[in-house]
PASEBA-1860 file (N, C-alpha, C; in nm, 3 decimals):
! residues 187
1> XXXXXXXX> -10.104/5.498/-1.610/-10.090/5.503/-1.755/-10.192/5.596/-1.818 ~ -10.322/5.613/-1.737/-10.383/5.713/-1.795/-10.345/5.830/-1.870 ~ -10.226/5.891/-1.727/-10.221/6.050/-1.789/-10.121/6.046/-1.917 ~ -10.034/5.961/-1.944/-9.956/5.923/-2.073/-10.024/5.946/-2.150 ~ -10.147/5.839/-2.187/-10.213/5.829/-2.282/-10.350/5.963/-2.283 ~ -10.374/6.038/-2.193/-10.435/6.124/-2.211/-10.403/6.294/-2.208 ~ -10.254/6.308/-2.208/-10.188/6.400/-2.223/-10.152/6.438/-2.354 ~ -10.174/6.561/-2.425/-10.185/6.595/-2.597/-10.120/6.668/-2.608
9> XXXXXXXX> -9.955/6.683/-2.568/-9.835/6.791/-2.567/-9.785/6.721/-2.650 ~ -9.774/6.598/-2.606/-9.634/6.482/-2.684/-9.655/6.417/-2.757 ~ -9.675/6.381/-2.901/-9.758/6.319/-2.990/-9.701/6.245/-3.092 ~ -9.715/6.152/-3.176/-9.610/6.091/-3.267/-9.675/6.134/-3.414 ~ -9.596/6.123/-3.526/-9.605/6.142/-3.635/-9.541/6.044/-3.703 ~ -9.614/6.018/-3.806/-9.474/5.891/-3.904/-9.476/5.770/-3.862 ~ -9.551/5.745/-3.745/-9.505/5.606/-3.731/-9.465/5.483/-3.784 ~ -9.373/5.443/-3.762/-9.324/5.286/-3.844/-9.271/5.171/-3.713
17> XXXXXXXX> -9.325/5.067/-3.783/-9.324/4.982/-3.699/-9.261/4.849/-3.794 ~ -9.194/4.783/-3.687/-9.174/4.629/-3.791/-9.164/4.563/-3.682 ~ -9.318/4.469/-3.661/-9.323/4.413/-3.606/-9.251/4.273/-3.607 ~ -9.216/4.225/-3.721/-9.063/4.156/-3.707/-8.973/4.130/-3.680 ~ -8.926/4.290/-3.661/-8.776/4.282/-3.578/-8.823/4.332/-3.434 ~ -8.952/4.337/-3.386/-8.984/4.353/-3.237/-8.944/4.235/-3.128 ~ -8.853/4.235/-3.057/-8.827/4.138/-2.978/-8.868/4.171/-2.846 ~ -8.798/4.232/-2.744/-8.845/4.280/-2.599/-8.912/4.420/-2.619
25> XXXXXXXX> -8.870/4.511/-2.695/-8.973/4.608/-2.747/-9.012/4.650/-2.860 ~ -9.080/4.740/-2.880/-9.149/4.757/-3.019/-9.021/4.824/-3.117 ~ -9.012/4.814/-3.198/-8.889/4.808/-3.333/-8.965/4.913/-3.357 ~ -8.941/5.095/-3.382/-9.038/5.169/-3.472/-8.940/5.260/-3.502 ~ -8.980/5.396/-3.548/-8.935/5.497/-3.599/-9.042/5.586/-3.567 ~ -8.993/5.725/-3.560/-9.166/5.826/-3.530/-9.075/5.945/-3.539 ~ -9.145/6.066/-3.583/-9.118/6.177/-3.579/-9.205/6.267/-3.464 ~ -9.152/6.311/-3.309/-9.201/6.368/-3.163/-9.258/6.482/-3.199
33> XXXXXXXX> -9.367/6.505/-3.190/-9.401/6.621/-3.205/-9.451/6.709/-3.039 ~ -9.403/6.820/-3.013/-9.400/6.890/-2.881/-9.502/7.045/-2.941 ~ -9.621/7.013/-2.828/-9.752/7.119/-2.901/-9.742/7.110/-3.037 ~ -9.758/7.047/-3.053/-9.824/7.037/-3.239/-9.691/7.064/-3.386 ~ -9.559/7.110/-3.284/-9.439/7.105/-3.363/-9.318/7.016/-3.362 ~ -9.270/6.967/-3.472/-9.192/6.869/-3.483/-9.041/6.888/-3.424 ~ -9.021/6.802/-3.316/-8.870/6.853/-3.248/-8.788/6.730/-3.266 ~ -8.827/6.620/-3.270/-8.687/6.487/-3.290/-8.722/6.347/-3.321
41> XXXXXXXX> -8.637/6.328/-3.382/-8.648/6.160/-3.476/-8.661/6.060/-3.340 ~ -8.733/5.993/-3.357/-8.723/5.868/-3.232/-8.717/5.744/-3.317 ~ -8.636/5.609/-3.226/-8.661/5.525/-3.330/-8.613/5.407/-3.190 ~ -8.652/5.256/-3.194/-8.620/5.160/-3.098/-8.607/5.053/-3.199 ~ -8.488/4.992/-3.154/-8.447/4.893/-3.218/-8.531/4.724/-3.205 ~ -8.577/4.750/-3.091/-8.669/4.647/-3.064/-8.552/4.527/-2.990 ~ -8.482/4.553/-2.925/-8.395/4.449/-2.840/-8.398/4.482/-2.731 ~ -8.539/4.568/-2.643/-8.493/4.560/-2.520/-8.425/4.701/-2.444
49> XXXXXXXX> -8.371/4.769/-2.566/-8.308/4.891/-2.550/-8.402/5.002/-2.513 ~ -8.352/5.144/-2.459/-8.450/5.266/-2.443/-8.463/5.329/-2.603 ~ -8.470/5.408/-2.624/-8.571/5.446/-2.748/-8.466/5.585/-2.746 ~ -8.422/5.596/-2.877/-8.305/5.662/-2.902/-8.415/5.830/-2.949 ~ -8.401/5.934/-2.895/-8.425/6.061/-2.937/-8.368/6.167/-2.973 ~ -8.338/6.258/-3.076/-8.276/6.296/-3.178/-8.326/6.433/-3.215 ~ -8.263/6.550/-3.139/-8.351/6.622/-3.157/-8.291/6.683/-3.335 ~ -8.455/6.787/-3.418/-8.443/6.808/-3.534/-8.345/6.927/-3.504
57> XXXXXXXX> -8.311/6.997/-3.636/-8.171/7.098/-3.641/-8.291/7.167/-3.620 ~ -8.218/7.248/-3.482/-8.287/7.386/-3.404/-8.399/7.400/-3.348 ~ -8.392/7.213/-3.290/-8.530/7.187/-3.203/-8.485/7.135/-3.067 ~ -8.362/7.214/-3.048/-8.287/7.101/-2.918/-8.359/7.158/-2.777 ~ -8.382/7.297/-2.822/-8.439/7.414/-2.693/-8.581/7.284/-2.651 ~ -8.659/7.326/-2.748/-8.775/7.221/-2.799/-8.817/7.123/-2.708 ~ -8.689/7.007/-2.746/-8.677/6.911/-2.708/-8.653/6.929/-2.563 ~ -8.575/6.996/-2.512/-8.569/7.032/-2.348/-8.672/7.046/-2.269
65> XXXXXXXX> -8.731/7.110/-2.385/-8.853/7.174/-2.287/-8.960/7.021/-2.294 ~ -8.969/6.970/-2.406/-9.065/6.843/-2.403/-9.000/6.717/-2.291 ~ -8.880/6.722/-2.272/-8.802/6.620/-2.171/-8.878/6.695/-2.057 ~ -8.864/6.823/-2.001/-8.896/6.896/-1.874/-9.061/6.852/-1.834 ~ -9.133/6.851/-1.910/-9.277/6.802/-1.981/-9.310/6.703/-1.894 ~ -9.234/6.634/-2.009/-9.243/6.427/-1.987/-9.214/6.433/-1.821 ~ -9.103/6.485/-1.775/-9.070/6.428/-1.640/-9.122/6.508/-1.527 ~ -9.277/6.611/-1.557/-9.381/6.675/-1.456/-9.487/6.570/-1.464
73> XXXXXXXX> -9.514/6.510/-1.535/-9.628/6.377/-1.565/-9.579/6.308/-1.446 ~ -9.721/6.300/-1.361/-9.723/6.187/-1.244/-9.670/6.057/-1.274 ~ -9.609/5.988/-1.177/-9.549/5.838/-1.181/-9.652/5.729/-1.287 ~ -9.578/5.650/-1.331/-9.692/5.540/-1.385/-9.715/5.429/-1.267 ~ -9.756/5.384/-1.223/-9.772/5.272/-1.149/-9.854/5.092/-1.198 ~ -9.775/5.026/-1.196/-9.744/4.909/-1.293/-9.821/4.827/-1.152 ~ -9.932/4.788/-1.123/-10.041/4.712/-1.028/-9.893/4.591/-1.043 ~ -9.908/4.549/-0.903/-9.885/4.372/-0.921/-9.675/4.420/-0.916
81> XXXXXXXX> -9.624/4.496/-0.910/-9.459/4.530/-0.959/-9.424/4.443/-1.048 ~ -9.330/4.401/-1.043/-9.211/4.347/-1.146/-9.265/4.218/-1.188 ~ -9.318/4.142/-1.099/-9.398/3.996/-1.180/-9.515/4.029/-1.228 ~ -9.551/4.124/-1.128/-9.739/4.095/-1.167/-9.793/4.036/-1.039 ~ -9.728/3.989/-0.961/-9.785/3.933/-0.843/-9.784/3.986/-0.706 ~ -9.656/4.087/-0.714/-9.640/4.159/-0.581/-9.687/4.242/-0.543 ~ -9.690/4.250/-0.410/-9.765/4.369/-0.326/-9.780/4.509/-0.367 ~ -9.658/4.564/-0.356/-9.658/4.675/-0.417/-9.633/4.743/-0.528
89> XXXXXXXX> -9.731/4.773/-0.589/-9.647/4.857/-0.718/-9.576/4.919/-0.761 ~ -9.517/4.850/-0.862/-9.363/4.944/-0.923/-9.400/5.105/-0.994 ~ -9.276/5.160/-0.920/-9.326/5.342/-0.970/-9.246/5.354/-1.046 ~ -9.297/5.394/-1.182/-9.166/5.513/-1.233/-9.174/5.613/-1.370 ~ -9.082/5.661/-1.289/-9.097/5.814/-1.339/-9.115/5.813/-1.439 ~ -9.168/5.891/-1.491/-9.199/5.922/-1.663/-9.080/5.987/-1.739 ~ -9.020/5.941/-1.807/-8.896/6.017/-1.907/-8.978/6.037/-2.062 ~ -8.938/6.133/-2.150/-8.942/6.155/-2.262/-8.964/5.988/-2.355
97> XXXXXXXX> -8.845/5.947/-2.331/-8.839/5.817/-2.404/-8.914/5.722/-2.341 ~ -8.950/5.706/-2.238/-9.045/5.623/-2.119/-9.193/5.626/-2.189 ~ -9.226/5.797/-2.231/-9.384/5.844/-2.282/-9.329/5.796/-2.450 ~ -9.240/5.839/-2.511/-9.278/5.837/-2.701/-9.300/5.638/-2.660 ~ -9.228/5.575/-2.641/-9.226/5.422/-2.568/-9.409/5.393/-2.604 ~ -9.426/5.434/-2.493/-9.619/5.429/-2.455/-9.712/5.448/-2.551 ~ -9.648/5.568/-2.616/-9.742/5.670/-2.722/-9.727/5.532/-2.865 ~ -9.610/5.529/-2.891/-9.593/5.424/-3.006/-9.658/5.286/-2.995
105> XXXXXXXX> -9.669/5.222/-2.891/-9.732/5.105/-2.875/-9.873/5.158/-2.867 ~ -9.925/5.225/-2.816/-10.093/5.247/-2.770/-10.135/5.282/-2.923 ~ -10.058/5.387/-3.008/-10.109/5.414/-3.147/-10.056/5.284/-3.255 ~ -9.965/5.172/-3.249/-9.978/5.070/-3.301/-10.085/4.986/-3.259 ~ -10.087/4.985/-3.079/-10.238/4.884/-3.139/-10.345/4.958/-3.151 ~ -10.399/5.073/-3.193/-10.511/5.125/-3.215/-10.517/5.098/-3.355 ~ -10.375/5.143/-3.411/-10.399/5.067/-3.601/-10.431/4.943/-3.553 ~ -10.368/4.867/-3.550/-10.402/4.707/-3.537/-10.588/4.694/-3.532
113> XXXXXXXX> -10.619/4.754/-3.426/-10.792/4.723/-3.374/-10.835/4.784/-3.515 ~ -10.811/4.907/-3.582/-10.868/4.963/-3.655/-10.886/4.893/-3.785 ~ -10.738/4.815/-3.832/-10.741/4.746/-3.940/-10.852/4.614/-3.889 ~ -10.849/4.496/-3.754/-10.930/4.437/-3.763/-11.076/4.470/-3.784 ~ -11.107/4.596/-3.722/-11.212/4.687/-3.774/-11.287/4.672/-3.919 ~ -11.209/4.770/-3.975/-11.232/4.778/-4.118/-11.214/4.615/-4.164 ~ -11.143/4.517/-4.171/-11.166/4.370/-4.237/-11.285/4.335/-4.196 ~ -11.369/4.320/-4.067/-11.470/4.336/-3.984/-11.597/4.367/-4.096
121> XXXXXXXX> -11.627/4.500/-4.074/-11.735/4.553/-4.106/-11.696/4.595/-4.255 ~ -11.602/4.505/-4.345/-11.653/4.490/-4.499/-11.707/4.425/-4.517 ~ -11.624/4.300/-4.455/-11.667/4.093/-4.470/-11.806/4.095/-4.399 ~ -11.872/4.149/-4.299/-11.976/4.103/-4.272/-12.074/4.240/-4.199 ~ -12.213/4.142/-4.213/-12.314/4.235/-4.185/-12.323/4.263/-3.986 ~ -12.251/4.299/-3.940/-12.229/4.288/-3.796/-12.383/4.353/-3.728 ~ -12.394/4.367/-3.605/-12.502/4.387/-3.570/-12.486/4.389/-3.407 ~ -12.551/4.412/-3.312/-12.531/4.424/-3.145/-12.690/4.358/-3.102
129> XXXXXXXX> -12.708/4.270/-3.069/-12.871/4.184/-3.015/-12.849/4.155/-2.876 ~ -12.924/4.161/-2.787/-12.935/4.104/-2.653/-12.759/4.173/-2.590 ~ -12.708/4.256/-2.594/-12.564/4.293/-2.556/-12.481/4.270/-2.623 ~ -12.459/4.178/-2.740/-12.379/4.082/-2.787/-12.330/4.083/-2.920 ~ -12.242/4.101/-2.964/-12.176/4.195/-3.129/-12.192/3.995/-3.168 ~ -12.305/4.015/-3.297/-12.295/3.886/-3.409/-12.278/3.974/-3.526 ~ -12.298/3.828/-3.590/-12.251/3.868/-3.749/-12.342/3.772/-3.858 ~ -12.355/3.760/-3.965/-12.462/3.644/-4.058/-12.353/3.589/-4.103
137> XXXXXXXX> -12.363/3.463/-4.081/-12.226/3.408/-4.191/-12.262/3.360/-4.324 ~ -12.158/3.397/-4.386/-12.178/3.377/-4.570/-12.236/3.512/-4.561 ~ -12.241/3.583/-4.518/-12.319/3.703/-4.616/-12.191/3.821/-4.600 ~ -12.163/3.917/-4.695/-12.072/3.977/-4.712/-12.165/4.121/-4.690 ~ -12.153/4.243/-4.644/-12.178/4.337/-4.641/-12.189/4.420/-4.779 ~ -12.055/4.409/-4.892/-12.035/4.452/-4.998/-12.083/4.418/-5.041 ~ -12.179/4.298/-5.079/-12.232/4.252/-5.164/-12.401/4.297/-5.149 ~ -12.404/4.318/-5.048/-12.540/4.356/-5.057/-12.571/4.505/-5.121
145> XXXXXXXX> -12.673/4.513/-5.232/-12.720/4.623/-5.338/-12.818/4.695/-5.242 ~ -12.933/4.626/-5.219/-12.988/4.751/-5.140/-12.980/4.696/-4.989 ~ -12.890/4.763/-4.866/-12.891/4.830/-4.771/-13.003/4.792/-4.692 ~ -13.086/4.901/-4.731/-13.187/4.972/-4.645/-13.289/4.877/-4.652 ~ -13.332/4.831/-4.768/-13.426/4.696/-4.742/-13.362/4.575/-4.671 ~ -13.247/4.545/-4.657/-13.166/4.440/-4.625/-13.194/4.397/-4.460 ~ -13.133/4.569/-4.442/-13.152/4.571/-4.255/-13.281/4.589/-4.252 ~ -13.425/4.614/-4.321/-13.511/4.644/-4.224/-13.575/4.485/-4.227
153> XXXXXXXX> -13.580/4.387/-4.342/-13.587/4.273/-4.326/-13.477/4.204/-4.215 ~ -13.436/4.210/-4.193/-13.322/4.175/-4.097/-13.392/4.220/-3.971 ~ -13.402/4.341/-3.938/-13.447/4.372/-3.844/-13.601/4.305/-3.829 ~ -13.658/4.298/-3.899/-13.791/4.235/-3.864/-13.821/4.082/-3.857 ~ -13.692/4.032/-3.850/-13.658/3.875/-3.836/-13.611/3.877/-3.669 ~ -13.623/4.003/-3.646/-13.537/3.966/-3.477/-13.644/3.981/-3.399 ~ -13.636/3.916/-3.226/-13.720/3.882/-3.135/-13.718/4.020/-3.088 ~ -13.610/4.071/-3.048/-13.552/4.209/-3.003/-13.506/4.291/-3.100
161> XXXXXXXX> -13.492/4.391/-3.045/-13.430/4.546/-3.096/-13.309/4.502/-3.153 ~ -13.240/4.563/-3.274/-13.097/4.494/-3.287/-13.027/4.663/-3.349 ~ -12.913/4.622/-3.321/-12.830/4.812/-3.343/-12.723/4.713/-3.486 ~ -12.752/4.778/-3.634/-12.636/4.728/-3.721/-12.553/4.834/-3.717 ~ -12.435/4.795/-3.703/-12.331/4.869/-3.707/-12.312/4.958/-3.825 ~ -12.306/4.899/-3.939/-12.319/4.978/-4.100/-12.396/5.078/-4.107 ~ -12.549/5.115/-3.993/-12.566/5.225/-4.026/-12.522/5.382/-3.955 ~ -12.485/5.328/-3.852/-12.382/5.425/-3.745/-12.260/5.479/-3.825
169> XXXXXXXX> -12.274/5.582/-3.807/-12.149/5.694/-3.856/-12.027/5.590/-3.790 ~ -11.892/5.622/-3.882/-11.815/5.483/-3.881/-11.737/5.502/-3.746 ~ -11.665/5.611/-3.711/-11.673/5.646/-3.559/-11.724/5.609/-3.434 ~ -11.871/5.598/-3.428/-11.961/5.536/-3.376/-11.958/5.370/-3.361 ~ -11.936/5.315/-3.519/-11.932/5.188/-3.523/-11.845/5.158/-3.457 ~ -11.702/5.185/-3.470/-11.595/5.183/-3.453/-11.563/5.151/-3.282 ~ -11.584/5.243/-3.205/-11.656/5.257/-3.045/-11.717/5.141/-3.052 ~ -11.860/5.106/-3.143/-11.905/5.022/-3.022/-11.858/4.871/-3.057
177> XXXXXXXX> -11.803/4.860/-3.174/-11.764/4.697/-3.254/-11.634/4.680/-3.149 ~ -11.535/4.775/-3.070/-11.415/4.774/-3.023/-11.464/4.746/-2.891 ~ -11.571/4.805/-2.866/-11.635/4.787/-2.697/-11.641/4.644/-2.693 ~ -11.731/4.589/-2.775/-11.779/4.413/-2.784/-11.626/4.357/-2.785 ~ -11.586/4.404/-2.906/-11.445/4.268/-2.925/-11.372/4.281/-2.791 ~ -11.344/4.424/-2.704/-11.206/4.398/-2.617/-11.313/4.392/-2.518 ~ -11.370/4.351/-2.472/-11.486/4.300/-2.363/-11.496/4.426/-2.253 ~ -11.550/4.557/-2.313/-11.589/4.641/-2.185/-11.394/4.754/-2.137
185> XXX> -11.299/4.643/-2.219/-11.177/4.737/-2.190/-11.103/4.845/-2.315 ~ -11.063/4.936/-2.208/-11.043/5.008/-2.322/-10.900/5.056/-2.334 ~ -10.855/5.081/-2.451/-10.692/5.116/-2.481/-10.625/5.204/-2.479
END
């Protein structure tokens, strides 16, 4: 799954999602973009079905060439096959609709982490002590006027070194508040 997710030919735009009508797969809509240009409507109904692709008027060449793409990408290999329990792992090939599939779920839950994110580090004064992402309860981040006196009293209440997230470029925060919450894994 790596090279899916770390391959930057095939990219989504637009995404829509309704996680509502998601049943066996993700319900979305996306506009494919192939090197940085827009070639076809994708959209999954969310029942289980493959993921319908559509190329735009006079992007069909485009689109060929992004199918030809998708299916030079090494096998995915699924640990554990079809339960999760078996010996050998299930292979398979990478298709166009196989990768937008991947691309749409990995960039829905990155919104997802991002929105818990941002609710995160408004509502509270977060912080990293001894390895370990805390937080002050009852105290709201927004509410605090001055900052900079806040954390250095804060900081001088601790036994140890402590890293607040609020003052890390939000990028930064972002990395390391996602490191703590998904325990060391990454998406």
């Amino acid at each position: 799954m790596e090279t899916i997710t770390t391959q930057d030919r095939i990219t989504l735009i637009h995404l829509k999602v309704a996680d509502f009508a998601s049943e066996e797969t993700l319900c979305f809509t996306a506009t494919v973009l192939f090197d940085g240009v827009a070639i076809a409507d994708a959209r999954n109904d969310g029942h289980g079905g493959s993921t319908c692709i559509r190329a735009l008027d006079g992007q069909a060449a485009w689109l060929a060439e992004a199918e030809a793409f998708a299916r030079s990408l090494p096998p995915d290999m699924l640990e554990g096959g079809i339960s999760g329990e078996d010996d050998d792992p299930l292979v398979i090939d990478i298709t166009l609709d196989y990768l937008v599939d991947h691309l749409a779920e990995a960039q829905h839950a990155e919104r997802k982490l991002r929105t818990a994110y941002t609710r995160d580090i408004a509502n509270k004064v977060l912080f990293i002590r001894d390895g370990k992402l805390l937080f002050l309860k009852g105290i709201k981040l927004k509410a605090i006027a001055d900052r900079a006196g806040y954390f250095a009293a804060l900081r001088a209440r601790q036994e140890t070194p402590i890293i607040i997230l609020a003052e890390l470029p939000p990028d930064e925060a972002f990395a390391l508040w996602k490191q703590h919450v998904l325990g060391g894994e990454s998406s």
